[in-house]
N, C-alpha and C positions, 0 to 999 in steps of 0.2 A: 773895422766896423763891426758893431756886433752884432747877433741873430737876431731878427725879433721872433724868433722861436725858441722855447726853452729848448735845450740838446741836453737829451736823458737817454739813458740805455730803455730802450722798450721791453716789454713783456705780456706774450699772448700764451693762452695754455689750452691743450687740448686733452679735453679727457673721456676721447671715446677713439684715440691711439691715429690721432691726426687725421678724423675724414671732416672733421669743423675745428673751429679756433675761436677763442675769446675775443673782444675788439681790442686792441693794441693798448695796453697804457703804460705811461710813468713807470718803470722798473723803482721799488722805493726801500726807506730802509725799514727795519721793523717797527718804529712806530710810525708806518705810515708817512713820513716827508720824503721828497723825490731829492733828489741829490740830480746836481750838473755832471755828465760826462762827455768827453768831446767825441768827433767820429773817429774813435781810433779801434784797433783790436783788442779782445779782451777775452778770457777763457773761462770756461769752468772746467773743473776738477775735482774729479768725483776721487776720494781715498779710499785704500783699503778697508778703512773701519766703518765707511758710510757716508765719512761727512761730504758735504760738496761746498769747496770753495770757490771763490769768484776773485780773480785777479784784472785788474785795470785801473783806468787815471778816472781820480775823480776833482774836479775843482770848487773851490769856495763860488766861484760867479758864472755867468751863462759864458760857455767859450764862443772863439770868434772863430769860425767855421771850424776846424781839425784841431786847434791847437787854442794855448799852448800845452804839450802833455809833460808835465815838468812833474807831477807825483805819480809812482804808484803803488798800487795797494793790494794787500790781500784781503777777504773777510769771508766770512764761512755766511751761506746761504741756509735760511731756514728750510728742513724740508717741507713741512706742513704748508706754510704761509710763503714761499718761496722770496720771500723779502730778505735783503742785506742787511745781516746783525750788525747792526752797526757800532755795537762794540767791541766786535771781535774783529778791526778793523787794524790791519799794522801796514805801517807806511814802509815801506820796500827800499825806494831810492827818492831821491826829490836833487833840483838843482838847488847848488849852493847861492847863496848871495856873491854877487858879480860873475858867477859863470857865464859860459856865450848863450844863448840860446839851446835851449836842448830838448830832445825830442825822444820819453822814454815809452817805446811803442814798436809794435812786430816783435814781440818776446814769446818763447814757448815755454811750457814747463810739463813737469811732470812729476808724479811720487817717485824716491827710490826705494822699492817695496824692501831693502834690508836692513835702513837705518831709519825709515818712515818720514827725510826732509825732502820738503820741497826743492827741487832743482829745476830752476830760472838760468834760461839762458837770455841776458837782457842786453841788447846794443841800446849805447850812447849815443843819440846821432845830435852832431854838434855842426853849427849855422859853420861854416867853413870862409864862406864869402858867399855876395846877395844869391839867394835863390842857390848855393849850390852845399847839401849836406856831409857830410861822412860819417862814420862809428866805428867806434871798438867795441866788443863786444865782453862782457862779461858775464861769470859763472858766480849764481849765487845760490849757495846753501841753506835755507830756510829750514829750522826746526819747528817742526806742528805736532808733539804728542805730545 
C-alpha cells in the first residue's frame, strides 16, 4: 500500500548555532524539485577539500513505507543552497533485473585521506524467505577527485 505522504529526506537549518531551527521542508535538488526517499539511513560526508557529499536511496515514485531501497547514490550537496546537485549524482549499486529482493541500506563510509576514494562499506540484504533477511557485505572503492 502506498503512503499518502510524500517520504523525502527533510531539512531544517539553524543559523544562530541551534538555539531556533527553520520549519522542516522537502530536502530538494538544486533546481528546486523534491525527490522520493524512503525511511532508510543515509550520511553526509564532509571531504578533505570541503566538499560535502550526501549518500542514500533515492526512488523515481513515493515508497511504501521503508522500502524498497534497491538504488544507491552519491551526490555532492551545495554548500551555499544546501540542496542535492543533482547532477553530480552517481548510482553506487542498484538490484539487477530478476534479483530477490534487496535491501541497499546501514552502509557506512568514509574519505581515505591518502588516495582521497570514498570507502563504503555496503551490505546486500537479500529477502532469504517471508519476512526473514541476511547480507554480505561489501567494500567499495569510490573515486571523487
Amino acid at each position: 500500500r502506498e503512503s499518502r505522504l510524500p517520504c523525502h529526506k527533510w531539512l531544517s537549518v539553524s543559523r544562530d548555532g541551534g538555539a531556533t531551527w527553520s520549519f522542516p521542508a522537502p530536502w530538494t535538488y538544486d533546481d528546486g524539485t523534491a525527490f522520493f526517499s524512503p525511511d532508510s539511513i543515509s550520511q553526509l560526508l564532509r571531504l578533505a577539500d570541503g566538499r560535502l557529499l550526501w549518500i542514500g536511496n533515492i526512488m523515481a515514485t513515493n515508497p511504501v513505507h521503508g522500502g524498497p531501497r534497491e538504488k544507491l547514490y552519491i551526490g555532492e550537496v551545495d554548500r551555499t543552497s544546501l540542496r542535492l546537485i543533482r547532477d553530480s549524482l552517481f548510482l553506487v549499486a542498484e538490484r539487477g533485473p530478476g534479483d530477490p529482493p534487496t535491501g541497499l541500506s546501514n552502509f557506512l563510509a568514509h574519505e581515505d585521506r591518502e588516495t582521497g576514494e570514498i570507502v563504503l562499506y555496503l551490505p546486500w540484504f537479500v529477502e532469504q524467505a517471508k519476512d526473514r533477511w541476511g547480507a554480505d557485505s561489501w567494500l567499495y572503492r569510490i573515486a571523487c577527485r
